[in-house]
C-alpha positions in Angstrom: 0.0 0.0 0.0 1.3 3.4 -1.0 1.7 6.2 1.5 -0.8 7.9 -0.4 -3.7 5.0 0.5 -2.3 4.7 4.2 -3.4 9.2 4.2 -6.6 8.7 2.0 -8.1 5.7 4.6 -8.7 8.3 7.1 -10.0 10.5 5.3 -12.6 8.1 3.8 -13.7 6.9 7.0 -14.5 10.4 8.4 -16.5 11.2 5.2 -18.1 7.7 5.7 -18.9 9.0 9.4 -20.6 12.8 8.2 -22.4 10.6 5.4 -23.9 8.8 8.3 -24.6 11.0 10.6 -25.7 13.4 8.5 -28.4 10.8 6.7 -29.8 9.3 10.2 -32.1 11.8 11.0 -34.0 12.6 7.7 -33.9 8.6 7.6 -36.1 8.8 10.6 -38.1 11.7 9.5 -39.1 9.6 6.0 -40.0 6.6 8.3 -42.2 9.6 10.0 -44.0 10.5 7.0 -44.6 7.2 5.5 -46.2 6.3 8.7 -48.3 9.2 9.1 -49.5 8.6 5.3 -50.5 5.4 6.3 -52.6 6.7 9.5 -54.2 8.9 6.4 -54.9 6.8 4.4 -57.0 4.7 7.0 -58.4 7.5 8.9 -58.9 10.1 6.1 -59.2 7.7 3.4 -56.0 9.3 1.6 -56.1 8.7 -2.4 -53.7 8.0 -4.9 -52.6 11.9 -5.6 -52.0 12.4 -1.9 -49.9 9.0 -1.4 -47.5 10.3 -4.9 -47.6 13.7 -3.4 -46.5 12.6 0.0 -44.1 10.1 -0.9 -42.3 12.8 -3.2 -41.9 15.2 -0.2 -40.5 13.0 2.0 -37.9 11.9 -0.4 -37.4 15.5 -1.3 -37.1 16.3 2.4 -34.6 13.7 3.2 -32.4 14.5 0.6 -32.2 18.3 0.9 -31.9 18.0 4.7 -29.0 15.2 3.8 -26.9 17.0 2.1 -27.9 20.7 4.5 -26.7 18.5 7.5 -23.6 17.1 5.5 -22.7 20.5 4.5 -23.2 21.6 8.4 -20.9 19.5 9.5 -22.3 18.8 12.7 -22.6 15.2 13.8 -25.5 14.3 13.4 -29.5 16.3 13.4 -29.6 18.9 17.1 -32.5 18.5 19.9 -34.1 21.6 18.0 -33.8 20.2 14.4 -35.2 16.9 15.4 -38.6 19.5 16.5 -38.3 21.1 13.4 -38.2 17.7 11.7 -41.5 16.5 13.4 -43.4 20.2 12.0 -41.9 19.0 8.4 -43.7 15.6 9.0 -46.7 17.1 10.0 -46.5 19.4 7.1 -46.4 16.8 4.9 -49.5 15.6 5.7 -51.2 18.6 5.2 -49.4 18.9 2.1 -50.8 14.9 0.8 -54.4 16.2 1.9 -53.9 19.4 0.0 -52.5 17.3 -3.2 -56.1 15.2 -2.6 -58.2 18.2 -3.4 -56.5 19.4 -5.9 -56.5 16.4 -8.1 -60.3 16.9 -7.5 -61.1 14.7 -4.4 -63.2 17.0 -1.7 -62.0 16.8 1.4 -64.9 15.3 3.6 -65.6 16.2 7.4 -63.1 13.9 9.1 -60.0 14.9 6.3 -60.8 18.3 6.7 -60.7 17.9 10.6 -57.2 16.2 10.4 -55.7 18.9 8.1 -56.5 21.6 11.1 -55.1 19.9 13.3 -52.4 19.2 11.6 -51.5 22.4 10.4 -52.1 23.8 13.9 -50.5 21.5 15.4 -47.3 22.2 13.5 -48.0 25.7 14.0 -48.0 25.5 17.9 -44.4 23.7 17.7 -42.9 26.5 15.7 -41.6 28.5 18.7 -40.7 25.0 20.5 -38.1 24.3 18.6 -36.1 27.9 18.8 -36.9 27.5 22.9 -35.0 24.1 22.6 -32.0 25.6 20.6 -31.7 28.4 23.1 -32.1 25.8 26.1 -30.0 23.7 24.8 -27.1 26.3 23.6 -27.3 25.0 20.0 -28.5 27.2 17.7 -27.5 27.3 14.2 -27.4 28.9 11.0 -28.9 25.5 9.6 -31.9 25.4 12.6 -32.8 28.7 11.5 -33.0 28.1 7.9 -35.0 24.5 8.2 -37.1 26.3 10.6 -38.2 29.3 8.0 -38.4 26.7 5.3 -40.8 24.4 7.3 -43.0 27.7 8.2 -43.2 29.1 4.3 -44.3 25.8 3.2 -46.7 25.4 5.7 -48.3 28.7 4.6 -47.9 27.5 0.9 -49.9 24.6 0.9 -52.5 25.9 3.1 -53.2 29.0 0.9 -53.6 26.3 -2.3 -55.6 25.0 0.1 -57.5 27.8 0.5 -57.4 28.9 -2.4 -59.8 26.5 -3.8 -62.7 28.2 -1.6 -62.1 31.3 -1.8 -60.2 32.0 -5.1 -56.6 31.9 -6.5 -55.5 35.4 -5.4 -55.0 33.5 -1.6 -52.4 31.9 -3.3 -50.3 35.1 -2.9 -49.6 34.5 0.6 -47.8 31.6 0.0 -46.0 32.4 -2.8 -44.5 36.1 -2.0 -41.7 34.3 -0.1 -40.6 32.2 -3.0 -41.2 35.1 -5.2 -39.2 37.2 -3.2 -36.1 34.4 -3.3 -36.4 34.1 -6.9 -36.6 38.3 -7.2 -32.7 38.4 -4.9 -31.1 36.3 -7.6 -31.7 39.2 -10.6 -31.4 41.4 -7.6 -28.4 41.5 -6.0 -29.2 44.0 -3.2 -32.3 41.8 -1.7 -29.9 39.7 -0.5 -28.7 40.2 3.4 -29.2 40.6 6.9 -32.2 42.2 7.8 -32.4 43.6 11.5 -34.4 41.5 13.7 -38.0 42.2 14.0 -40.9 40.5 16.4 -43.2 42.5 14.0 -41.9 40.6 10.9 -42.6 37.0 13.3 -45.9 37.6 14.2 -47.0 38.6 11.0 -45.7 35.2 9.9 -47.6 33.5 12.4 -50.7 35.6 11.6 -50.7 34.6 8.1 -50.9 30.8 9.0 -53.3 31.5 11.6 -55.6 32.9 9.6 -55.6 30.3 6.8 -56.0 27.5 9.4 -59.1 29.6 10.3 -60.5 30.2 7.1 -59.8 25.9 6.9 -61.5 24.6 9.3 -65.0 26.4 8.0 -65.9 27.9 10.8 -66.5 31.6 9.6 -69.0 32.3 7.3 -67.6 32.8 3.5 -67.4 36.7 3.5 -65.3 36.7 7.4 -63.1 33.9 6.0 -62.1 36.2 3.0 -62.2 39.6 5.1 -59.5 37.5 7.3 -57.1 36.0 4.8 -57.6 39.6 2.6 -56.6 41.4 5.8 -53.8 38.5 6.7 -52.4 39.3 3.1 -52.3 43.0 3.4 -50.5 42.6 6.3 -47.8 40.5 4.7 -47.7 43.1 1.9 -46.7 45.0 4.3 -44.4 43.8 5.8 -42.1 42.4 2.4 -42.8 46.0 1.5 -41.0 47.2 4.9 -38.1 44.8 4.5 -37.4 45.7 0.6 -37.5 49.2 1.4 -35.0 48.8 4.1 -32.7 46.5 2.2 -33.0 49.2 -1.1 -31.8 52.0 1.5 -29.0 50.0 2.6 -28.5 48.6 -0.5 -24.7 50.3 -1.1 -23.3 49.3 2.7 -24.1 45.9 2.5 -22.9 45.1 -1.3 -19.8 46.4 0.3 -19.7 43.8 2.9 -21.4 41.0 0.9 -23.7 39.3 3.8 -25.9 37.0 1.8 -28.5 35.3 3.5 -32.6 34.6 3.5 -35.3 37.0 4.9 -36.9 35.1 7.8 -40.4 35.6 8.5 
């Protein structure tokens, strides 16, 4: 054996070990979601479009949050991620419900019932998981990002799923985030830090609120869409807030070159 294989074992082993380690967690989080199809499909009566829909995510899932977690470089998925990992799961399932309807399957009384709970559910457990990453002293760049990703998704899927009842402009809610990403790559300057803001949170958490409410058909048809209208002006707002900012400071921070995601 050369004394170039006697270096390169090591090296191969320790890549072997971040492979691993990196792969365990999202492992556990696809056994999660197949599992939680299956309780759909027997409780909720899940259909075909739902089971492709769900199946997709959860490979999708596993292999962005693989190669995120490789790229980390941490050993292995932290107390908060494995929260954050659960809200994905959960999310999922709204997300297979949501994929039912669309392909033109109503949701009944019972499937309805189980999305709002699901989607509440995993709204409730967004601020557990940045509690445990601050009790726990392990916060990350990586806990923040799965974290915002799990929350725009959420609100994604449920403003399709509204969407359906009361028309396709509720689809704006979910998609100014994405449109806003895909905006910062012709546009250099939305890219960056933006100051920390509890405003820019709870509107975040208002806007999935208020879809879970206008979900579980419980307001009449013009309070659902004075809610979600009001919910989206208030987002408006606040993207409108955080552009202006970024264009103001625009100069300073092309100097420096942060380049990182709006939360919120």
């Amino acid at each position: 054996m050369g004394s170039s294989d006697a270096h390169a074992a090591p090296l191969s082993a320790g890549v072997r070990f971040r492979v691993t380690s990196a792969s365990a967690g999202p492992a556990v989080g696809a056994a999660a979601q197949a599992a939680l199809l299956a309780v759909l499909a027997a409780a909720a009566g899940l259909g075909a479009a739902g089971w492709i829909a769900g199946s997709a995510y959860a490979v999708a899932l596993g292999g962005l949050l693989t190669r995120a977690l490789y790229r980390d470089g941490h050993p292995g998925m932290r107390p908060a991620d494995r929260v954050t990992l659960a809200r994905a799961v959960l999310v999922g399932g709204v997300m297979a419900l949501v994929a039912d309807e669309v392909a033109g399957r109503p949701l009944d009384g019972g499937a309805l019932g189980t999305l709002v709970l699901l989607a509440a559910v995993a709204l409730a457990l967004d601020g557990v998981d940045g509690l445990v990453a601050r009790r726990t002293n392990t916060t990350s760049r990586l806990g923040a990002r799965f974290d915002m990703e799990v929350d725009a998704f959420l609100i994604l899927v449920l403003s399709v799923h509204v969407s359906l009842h009361l028309g396709a402009w509720v689809v704006a809610i979910g998609a100014m985030r994405y449109a806003f990403a895909a905006a910062a790559t012709v546009a250099p300057w939305l890219h960056g830090d933006l100051p920390l803001s509890t405003a820019r949170k709870a509107v975040a958490v208002v806007q999935a609120a208020a879809l879970i409410a206008a979900s579980a058909s419980v307001l009449p048809h013009s309070a659902a869409t004075a809610v979600v209208a009001a919910a989206l002006a208030l987002l408006a707002w606040s993207f409108g807030r955080d552009v202006w900012w970024l264009w103001r400071t625009r100069s300073a921070r092309l100097r420096t070159g942060p380049d990182t995601d709006r939360e919120g």
